[in-house]
C-alpha positions in Angstrom: -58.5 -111.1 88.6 -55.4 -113.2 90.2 -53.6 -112.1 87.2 -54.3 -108.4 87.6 -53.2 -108.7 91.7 -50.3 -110.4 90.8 -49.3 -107.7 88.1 -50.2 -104.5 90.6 -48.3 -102.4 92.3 -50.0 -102.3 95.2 -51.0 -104.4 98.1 -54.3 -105.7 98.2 -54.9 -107.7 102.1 -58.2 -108.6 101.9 -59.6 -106.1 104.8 -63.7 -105.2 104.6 -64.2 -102.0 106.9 -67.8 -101.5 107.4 -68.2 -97.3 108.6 -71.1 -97.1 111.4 -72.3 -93.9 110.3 -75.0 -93.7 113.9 -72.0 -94.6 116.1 -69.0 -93.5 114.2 -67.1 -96.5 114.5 -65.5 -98.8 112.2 -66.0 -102.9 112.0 -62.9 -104.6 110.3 -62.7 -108.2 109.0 -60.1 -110.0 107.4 -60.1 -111.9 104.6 -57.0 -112.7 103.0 -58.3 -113.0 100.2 -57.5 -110.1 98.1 -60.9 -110.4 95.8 -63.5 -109.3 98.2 -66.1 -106.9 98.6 -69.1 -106.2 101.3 -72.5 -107.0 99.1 -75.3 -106.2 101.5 -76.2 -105.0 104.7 -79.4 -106.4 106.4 -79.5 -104.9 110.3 -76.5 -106.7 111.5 -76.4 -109.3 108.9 -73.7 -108.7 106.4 -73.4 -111.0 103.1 -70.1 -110.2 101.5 -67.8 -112.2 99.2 -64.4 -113.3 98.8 -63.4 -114.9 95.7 -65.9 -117.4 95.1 -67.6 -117.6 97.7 -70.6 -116.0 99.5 -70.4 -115.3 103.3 -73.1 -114.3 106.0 -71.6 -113.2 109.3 -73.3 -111.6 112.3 -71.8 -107.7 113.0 -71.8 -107.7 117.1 -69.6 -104.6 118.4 -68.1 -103.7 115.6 -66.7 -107.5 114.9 -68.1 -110.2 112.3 -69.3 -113.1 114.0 -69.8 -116.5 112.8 -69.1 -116.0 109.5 -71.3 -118.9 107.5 -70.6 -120.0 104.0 -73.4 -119.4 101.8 -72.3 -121.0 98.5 -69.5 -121.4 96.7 -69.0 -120.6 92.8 -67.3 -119.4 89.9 -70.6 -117.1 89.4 -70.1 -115.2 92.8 -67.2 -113.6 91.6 -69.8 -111.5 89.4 -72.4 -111.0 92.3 -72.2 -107.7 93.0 -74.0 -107.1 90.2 -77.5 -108.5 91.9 -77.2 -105.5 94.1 -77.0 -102.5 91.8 -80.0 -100.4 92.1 -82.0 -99.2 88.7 -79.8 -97.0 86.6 -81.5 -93.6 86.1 -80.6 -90.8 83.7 -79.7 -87.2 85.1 -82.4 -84.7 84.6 
């Protein structure tokens, strides 16, 4: 993946925007790491990952708070794929 962000044409900053869709607002966190994604939402508890490793962080007002490292391996980078639902064929 460093390869293919080194190569691109494009910027990638390492910004997660979580949409509010009750409240219509938008929580932002930065990264900086360019290799991250949101992987769950649990109430306020959001798990996301960047790179290698696996965050937990508290949404309070729209900001991520306390951001706790969960674990840290070259498997993460694959774990979005724990959180894809059952595929299912169209009828």
């Amino acid at each position: 993946m460093a390869r293919r962000f080194d190569q691109a044409d494009r910027l990638f900053p390492g910004k997660l925007f979580i949409y509010d869709t009750r409240t219509d607002k938008v929580a932002l966190h930065y990264t900086g790491q360019a290799d991250s994604e949101v992987l769950l939402i649990d109430g306020t508890t959001v798990y996301y990952r960047a790179a290698d490793k696996l965050y937990r962080a508290e949404l309070v007002e729209g900001r991520f708070r306390q951001p706790t490292l969960l674990a840290q391996d070259n498997w993460i980078r694959d774990a979005h794929w724990a959180f894809l639902g059952e595929e299912t064929e169209p009828k």
